[in-house]
C-alpha positions as CSV (number, residue, x, y, z in Angstrom):
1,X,118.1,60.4,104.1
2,X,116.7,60.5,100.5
3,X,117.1,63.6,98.6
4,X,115.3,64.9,95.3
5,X,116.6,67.4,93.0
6,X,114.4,69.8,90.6
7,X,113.6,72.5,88.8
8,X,111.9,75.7,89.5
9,X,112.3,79.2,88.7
10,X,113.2,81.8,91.6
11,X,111.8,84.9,91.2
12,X,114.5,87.2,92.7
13,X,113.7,91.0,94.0
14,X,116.3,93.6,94.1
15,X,115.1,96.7,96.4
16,X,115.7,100.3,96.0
17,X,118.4,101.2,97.9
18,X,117.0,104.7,98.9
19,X,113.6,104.0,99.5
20,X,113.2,100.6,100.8
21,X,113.7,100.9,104.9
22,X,112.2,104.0,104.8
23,X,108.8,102.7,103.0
24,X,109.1,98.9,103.7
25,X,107.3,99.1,107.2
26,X,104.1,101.0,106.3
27,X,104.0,98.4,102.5
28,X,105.1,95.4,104.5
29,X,101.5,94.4,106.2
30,X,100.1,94.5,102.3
31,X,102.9,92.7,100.7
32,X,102.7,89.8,103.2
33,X,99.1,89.9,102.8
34,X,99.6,89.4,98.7
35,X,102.1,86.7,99.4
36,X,99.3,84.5,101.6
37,X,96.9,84.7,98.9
38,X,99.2,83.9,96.0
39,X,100.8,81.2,97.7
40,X,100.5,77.2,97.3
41,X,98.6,76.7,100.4
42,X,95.8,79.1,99.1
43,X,95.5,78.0,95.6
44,X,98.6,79.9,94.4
45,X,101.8,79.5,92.6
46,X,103.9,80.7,95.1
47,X,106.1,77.7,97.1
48,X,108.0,79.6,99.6
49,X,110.4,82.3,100.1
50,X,113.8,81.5,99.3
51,X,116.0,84.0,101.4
52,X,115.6,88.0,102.5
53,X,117.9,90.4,103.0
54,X,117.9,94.0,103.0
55,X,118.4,94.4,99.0
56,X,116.6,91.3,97.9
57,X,114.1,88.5,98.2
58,X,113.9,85.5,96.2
59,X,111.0,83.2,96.1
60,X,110.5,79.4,94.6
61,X,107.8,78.8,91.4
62,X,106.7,75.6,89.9
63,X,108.9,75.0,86.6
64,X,105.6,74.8,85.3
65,X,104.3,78.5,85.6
66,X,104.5,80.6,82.8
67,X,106.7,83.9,82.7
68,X,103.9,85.8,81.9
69,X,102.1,84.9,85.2
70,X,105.0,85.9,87.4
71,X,105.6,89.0,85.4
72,X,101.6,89.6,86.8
73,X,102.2,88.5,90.0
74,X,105.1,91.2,90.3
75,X,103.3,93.9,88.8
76,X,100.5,93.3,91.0
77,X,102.7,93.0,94.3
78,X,102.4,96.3,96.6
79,X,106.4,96.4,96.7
80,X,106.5,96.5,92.7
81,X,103.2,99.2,92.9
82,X,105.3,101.3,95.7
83,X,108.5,101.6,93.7
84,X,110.3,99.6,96.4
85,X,111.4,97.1,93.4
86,X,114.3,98.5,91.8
87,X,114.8,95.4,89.5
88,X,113.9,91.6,89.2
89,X,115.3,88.5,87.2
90,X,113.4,85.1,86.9
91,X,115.8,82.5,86.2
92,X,116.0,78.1,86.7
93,X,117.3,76.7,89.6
94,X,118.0,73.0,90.4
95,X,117.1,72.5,94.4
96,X,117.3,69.2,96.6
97,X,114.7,68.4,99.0
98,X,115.1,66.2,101.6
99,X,112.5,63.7,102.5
């Protein structure tokens, strides 16, 4: 089976520890909302979620998008707006798809 490699940036979340179970169910509905809209398949940036767990979530971007647009999309996302966000790092990744 043919793979590919490339780049993208991963957006990774890190969650407040004291906050997040509580709030998380009543923000969720919002947050996945967001997601929908921002993703690829609705004229979005957004590929796909990478993993979830309780402290973090880390999603794929285009190599192509600039930091400033992710910085946006955080700021705008109802996790980031809630205070459920502790921290975030944006870094490079190498992946391989499979074809």
């Amino acid at each position: 089976m043919p793979q590919l490699k490339r780049k993208v940036f991963i957006l990774r979340y890190i969650f407040n520890d004291n906050d997040f179970l509580m709030k998380r169910n009543e923000i969720r509905p919002n947050h996945l909302l967001y997601l929908r809209q921002n993703s690829n398949k609705n004229g979005g940036k957004i590929e796909f979620k990478v993993s979830e767990s309780l402290d973090r979530k880390s999603f794929y971007w285009p190599l192509t998008t600039q930091q400033d647009e992710i910085i946006q999309f955080i700021e705008e996302d109802p996790y980031y707006k809630e205070g459920l966000i502790h921290d975030w790092m944006i870094y490079s990744y190498t992946i391989i798809e499979r074809n």
